[in-house]
RODO-2510 file (C-alpha; in nm, 4 decimals, decimal comma):
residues 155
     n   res          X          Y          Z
     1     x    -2,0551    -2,0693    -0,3296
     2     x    -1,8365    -2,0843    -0,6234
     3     x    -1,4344    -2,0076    -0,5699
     4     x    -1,4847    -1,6517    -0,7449
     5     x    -1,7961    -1,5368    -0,5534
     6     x    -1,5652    -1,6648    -0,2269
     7     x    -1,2624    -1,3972    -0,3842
     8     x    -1,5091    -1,1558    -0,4383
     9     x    -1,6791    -1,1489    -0,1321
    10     x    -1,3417    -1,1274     0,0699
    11     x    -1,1759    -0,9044    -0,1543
    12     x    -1,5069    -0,6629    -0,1066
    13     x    -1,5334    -0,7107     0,2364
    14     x    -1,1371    -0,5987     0,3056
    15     x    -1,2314    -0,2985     0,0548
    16     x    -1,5155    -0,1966     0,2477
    17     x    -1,4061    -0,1953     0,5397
    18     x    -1,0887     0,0420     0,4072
    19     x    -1,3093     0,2305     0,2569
    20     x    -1,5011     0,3202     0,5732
    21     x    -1,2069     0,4061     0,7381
    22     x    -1,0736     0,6476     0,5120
    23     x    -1,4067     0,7940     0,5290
    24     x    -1,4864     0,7732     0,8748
    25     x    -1,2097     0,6663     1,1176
    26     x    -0,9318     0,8987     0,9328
    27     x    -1,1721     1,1852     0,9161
    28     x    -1,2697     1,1865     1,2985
    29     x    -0,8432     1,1850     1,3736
    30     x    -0,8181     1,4674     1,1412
    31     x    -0,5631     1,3129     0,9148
    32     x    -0,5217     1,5884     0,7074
    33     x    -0,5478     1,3830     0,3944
    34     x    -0,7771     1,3796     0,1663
    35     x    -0,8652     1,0603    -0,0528
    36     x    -0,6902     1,0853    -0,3254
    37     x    -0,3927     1,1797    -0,0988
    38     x    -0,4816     0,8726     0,0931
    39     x    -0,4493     0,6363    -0,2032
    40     x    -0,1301     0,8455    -0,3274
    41     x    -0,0096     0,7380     0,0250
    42     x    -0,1095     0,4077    -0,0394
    43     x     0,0588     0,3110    -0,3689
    44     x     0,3961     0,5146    -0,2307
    45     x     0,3665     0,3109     0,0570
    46     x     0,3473    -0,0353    -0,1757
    47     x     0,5829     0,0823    -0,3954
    48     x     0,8749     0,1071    -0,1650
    49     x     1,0673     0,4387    -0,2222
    50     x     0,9896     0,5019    -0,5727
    51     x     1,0999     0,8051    -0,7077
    52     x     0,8466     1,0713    -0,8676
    53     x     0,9423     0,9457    -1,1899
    54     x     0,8561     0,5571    -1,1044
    55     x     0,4992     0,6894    -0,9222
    56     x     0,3495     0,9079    -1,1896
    57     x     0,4318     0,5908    -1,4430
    58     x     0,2508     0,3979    -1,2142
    59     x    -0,0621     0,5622    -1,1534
    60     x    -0,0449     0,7305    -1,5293
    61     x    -0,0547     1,0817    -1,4569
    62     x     0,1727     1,3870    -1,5485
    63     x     0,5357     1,4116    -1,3408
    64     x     0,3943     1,7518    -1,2655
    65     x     0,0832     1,6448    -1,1313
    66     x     0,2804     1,3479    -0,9289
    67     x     0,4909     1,6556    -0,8202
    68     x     0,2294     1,8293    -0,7140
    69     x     0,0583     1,5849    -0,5225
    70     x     0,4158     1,4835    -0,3505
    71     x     0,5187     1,8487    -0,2303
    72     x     0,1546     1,8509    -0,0761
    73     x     0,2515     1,5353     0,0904
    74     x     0,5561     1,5943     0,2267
    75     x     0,4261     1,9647     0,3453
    76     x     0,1396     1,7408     0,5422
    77     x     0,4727     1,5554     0,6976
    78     x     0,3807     1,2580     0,5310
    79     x     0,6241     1,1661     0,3177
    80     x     0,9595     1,2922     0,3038
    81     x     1,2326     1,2960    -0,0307
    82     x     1,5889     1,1390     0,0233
    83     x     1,8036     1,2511    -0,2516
    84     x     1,9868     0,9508    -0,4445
    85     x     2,3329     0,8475    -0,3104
    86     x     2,4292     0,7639    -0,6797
    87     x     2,2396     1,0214    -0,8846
    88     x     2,2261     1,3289    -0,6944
    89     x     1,9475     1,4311    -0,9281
    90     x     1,7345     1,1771    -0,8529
    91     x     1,4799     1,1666    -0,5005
    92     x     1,3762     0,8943    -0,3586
    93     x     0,9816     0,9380    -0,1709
    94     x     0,9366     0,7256     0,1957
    95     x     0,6595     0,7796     0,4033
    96     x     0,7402     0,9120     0,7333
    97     x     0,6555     0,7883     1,0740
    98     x     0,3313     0,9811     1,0713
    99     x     0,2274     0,8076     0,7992
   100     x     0,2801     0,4742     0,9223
   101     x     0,0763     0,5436     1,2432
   102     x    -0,1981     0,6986     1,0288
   103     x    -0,1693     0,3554     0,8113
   104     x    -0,1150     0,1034     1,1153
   105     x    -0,4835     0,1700     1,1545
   106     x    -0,5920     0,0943     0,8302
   107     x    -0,3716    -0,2456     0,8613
   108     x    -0,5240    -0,3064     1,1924
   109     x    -0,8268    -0,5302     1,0272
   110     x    -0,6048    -0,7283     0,8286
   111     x    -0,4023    -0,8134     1,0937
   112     x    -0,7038    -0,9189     1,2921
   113     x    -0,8193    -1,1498     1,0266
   114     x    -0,4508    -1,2860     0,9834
   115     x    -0,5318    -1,4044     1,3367
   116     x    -0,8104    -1,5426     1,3158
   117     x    -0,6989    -1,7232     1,0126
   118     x    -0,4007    -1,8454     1,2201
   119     x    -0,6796    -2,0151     1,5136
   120     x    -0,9046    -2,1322     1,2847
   121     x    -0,7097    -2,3232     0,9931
   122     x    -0,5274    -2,6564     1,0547
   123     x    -0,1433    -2,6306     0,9525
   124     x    -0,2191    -2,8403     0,6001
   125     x    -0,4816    -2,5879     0,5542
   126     x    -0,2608    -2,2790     0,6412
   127     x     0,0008    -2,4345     0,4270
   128     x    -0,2334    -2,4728     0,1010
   129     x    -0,3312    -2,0841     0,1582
   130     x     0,0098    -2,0087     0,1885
   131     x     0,1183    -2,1619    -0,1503
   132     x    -0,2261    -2,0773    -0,2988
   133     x    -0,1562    -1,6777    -0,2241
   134     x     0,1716    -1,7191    -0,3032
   135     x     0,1077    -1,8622    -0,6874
   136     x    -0,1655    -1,5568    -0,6992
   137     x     0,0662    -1,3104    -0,6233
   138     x     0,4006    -1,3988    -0,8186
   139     x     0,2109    -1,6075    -1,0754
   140     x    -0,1514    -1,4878    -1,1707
   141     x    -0,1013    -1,1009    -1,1292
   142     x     0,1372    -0,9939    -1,3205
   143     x     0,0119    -0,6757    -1,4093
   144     x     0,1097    -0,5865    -1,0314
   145     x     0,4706    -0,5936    -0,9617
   146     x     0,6137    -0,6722    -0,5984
   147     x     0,7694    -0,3625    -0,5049
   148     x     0,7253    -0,4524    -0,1595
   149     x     1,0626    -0,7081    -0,2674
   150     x     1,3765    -0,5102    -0,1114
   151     x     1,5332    -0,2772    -0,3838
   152     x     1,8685    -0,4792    -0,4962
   153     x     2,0959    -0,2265    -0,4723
   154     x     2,1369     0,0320    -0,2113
   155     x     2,1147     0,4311    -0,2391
***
């Protein structure tokens, strides 16, 4: 197996399995979301408290269709809007806590293949992923930023 069929095949495999629980999992709880409301969630979530502005620029649709799909969110208790402590105009979206127990099982898989990575790699070999995912991340996608790093100044 070449080193891109091995990417492929994991990156399909942690897709899949998302993809069947937004599809089946979510719908037997009755999250109240739909899809495209899940993946909203999902790249408001990764984003880190962006505001409506920052959102619709990411996922390159209308502020008044990001607006839209916000106010629906935070009506589904969801996500909530803190208003800016230095531009009272401006609102910053974070999910709420019933979000992140909606999510938690969504993030359940990965975290059960983080262990098993952790019991079946030696250290060297947990290192070299380490720095390999690393340089992917900062290095090879730049296309992606890393909103997940903490905003540098505070609201």
């Amino acid at each position: 197996m070449t080193c891109e069929q091995a990417f492929e095949n994991v990156y399909t495999k942690f897709k899949m399995h998302f993809y069947r629980g937004v599809f089946g999992e979510f719908s037997d709880r009755d999250s109240g979301l739909t899809t495209v409301e899940t993946f909203c969630m999902e790249v408001i979530f990764a984003m880190d408290r962006p505001t409506i502005n920052e959102f619709s620029n990411y996922i390159r649709i209308s502020q008044p269709n990001a607006a839209y799909k916000v106010n629906n969110l935070v009506r589904k208790g969801y996500l909530r809007k803190v208003q800016s402590e230095k531009d009272k105009r401006e609102y910053f979206l974070e999910v709420t806590r019933k979000y992140l127990d909606y999510q938690n099982i969504s993030n359940a898989y990965m975290r059960l293949v983080e262990q098993r990575i952790l019991e079946r790699l030696s250290k060297e070999q947990l290192a070299n992923l380490t720095e390999t995912l690393q340089i992917i991340s900062e290095e090879l996608m730049p296309e992606v930023p890393d909103y997940r790093k903490k905003r540098t100044e505070e609201d």
